[in-house]
FILUMLO-712777 format. One record per residue (C-alpha): residue number from 1; z negated, x negated, y. Coordinates in steps of 0.02 Angstrom, whole numbers, plus 50000, padded with zeros to 5 digits. Example, Ala and Ser with C-alpha at 12.3 -4.5 7.8 and 13.67 -1.06 7.14 Angstrom:
// residues 2
- seq / z / x / y
- 1 / 49610 / 49385 / 49775
- 2 / 49643 / 49316 / 49947
This chain:
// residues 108
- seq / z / x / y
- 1 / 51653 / 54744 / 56282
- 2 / 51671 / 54691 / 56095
- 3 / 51501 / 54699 / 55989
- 4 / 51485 / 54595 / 55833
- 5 / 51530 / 54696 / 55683
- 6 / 51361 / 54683 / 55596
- 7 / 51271 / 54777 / 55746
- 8 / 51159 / 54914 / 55697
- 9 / 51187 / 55093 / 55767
- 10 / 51047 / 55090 / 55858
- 11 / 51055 / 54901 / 55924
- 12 / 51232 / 54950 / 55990
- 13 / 51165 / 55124 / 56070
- 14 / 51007 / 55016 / 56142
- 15 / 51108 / 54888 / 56239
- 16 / 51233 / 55035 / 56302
- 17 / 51073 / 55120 / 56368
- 18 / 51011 / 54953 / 56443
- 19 / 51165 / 54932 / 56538
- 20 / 51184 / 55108 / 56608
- 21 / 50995 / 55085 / 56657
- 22 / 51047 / 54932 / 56781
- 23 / 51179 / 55033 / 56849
- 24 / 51079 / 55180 / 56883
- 25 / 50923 / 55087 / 56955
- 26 / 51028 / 55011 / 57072
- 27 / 51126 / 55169 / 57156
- 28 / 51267 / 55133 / 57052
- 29 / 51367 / 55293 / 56951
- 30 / 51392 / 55279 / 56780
- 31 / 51568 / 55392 / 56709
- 32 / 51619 / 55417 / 56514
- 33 / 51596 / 55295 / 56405
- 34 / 51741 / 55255 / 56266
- 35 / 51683 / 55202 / 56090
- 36 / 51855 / 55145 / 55992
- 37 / 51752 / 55103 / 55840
- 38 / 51774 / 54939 / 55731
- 39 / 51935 / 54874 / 55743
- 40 / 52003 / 54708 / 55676
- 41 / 52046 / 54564 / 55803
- 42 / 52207 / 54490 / 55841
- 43 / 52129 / 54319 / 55821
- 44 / 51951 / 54264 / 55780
- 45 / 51810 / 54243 / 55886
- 46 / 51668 / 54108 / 55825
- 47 / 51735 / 54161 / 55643
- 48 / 51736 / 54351 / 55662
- 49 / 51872 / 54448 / 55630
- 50 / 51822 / 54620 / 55684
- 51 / 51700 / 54698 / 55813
- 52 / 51666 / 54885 / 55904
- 53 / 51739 / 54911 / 56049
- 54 / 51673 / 55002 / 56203
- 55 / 51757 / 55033 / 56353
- 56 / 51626 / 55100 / 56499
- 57 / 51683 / 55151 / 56687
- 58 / 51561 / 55140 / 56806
- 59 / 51549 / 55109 / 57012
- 60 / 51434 / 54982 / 57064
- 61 / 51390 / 54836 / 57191
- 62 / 51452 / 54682 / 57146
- 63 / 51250 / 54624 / 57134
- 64 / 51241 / 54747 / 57002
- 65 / 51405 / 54694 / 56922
- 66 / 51326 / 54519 / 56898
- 67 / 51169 / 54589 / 56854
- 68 / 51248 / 54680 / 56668
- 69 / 51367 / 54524 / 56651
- 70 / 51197 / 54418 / 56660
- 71 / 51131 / 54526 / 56522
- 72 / 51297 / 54545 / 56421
- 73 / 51299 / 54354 / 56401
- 74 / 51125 / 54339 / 56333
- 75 / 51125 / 54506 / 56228
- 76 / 51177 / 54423 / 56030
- 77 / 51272 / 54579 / 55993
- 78 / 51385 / 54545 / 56111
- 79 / 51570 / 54445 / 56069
- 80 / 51645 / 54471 / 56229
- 81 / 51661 / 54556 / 56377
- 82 / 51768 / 54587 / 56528
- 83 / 51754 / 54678 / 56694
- 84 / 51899 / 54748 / 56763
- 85 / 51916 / 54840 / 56951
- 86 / 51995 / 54986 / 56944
- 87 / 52093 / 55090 / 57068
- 88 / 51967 / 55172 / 57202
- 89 / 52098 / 55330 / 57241
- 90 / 52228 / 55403 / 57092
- 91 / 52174 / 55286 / 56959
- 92 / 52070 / 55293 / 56783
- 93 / 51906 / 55262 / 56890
- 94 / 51891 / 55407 / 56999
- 95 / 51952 / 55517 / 56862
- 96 / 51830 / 55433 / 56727
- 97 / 51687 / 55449 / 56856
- 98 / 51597 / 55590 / 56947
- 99 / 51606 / 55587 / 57137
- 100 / 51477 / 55514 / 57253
- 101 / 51391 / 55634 / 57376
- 102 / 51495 / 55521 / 57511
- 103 / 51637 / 55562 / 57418
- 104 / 51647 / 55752 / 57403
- 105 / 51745 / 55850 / 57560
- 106 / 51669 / 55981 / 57649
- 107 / 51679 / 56148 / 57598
- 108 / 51741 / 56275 / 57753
């Protein structure tokens, strides 16, 4: 997700929090979170030229998915954002996030 520029600290930490609250109340697991900083756009968006960028992997039903979309498009802070499925097995995501219980093998 892109965040407007202006953005307080804490505005920008607030709506993070608010979205790893939906996935969380709703079973979901919530991995690292990347924050690239403020970096300038390749073209502008509604006359800004430069937002923060955050990058957050997470695993989630698609209800939930709709759920933080529903709130990213309201929240004024944010520009733009943009899920993107990631590989179940071998890929960024189940690196990036910790494994469910279902997930872990047996120990012998």
């Amino acid at each position: 997700m892109i965040m407007h520029p202006d953005a307080e600290d804490e505005t920008r930490a607030a709506l993070l929090d608010r979205v790893r609250e939906i996935i969380t109340n709703e079973q979901g697991t919530v991995g690292k979170t990347d924050e690239w900083g403020k970096r300038r756009f390749a073209y502008e968006i509604d006359h800004i030229n430069e937002g923060y960028y955050y990058v957050m992997y997470f695993k989630a039903e698609p209800k939930t998915l709709d759920e933080i979309t529903r709130v990213l498009k309201i929240a004024d802070t944010v520009l733009r954002a943009m899920p993107v499925r990631m590989p179940e097995k071998g890929g960024i995501a189940s690196a990036d996030i910790a494994p469910v219980a279902d997930d872990v093998p047996d120990e012998e």
